[in-house]
Each structure stands twice: as C-alpha cells, then as structure tokens.
C-alpha positions as CSV (number, residue, x, y, z in Angstrom):
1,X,2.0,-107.2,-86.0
2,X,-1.6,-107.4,-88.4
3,X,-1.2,-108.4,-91.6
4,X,-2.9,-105.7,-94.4
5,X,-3.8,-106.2,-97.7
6,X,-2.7,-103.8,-101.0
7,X,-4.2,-102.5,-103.3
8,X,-3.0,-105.4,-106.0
9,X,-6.0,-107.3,-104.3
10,X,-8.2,-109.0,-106.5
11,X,-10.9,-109.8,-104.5
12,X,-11.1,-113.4,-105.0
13,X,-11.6,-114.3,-101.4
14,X,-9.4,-117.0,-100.7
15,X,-7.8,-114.8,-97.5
16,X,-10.7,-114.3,-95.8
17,X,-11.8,-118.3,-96.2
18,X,-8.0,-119.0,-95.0
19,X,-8.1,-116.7,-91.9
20,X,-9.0,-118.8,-88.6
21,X,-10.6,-115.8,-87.0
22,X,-12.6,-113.9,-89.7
23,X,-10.5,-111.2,-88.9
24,X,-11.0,-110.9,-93.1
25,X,-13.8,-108.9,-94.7
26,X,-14.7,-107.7,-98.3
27,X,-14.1,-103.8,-98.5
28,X,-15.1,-101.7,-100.9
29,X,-13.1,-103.5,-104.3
30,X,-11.1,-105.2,-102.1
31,X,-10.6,-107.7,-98.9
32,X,-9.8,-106.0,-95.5
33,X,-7.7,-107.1,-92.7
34,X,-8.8,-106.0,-89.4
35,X,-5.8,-104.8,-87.6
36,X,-7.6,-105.3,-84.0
37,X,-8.3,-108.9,-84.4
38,X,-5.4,-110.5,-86.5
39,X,-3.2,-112.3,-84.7
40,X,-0.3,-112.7,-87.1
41,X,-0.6,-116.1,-88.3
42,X,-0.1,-115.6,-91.6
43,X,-2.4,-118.0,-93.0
44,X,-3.9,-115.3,-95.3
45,X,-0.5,-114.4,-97.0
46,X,0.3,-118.1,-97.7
47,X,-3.7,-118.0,-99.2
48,X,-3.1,-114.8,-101.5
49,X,-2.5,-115.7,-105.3
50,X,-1.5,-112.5,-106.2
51,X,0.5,-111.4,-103.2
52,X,-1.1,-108.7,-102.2
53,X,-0.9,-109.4,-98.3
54,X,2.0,-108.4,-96.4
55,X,2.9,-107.2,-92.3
56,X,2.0,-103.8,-91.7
C-alpha cells in the first residue's frame, strides 16, 4: 500500500530526499507521493518532521 502525504505538509523536502525511488515530488504547496511507484518502504514517514505522511 503507497504511502500519501496530508495536508499538515510543510514542504520542507526531506521526504522526497529520503525516498529511494523519487517516487516524491513538490505539488502545488505541498510534497506528493506517487501512488504508482511507491513501494511501501516507509522511508519517507520515518523522514517527515511534522508527520504528515501516513499509508493510504
């Protein structure tokens, strides 16, 4: 199951440095997970300061 990433996001970019894949990219205010490339590692969560990243 993809990771996504709320709206508590602050858009410091420490998910998308974190991801092994680059399955992370800035969105409009906000980082975006790509839901057709995670593969659930869970690296971004750990990389989140403000917890914004959970399953979907």
């Amino acid at each position: 199951m993809a990771h996504r990433i709320s709206e508590n996001c602050v858009a410091c970019g420490a998910c998308a440095e974190t991801c092994p894949i680059n399955a992370i990219t800035e969105g409009d205010g906000i980082f975006v997970v790509d839901e057709a490339e995670c593969i659930d590692c869970g690296a971004c969560e750990g990389a989140c300061p403000v917890e914004a990243i959970r399953e979907a």
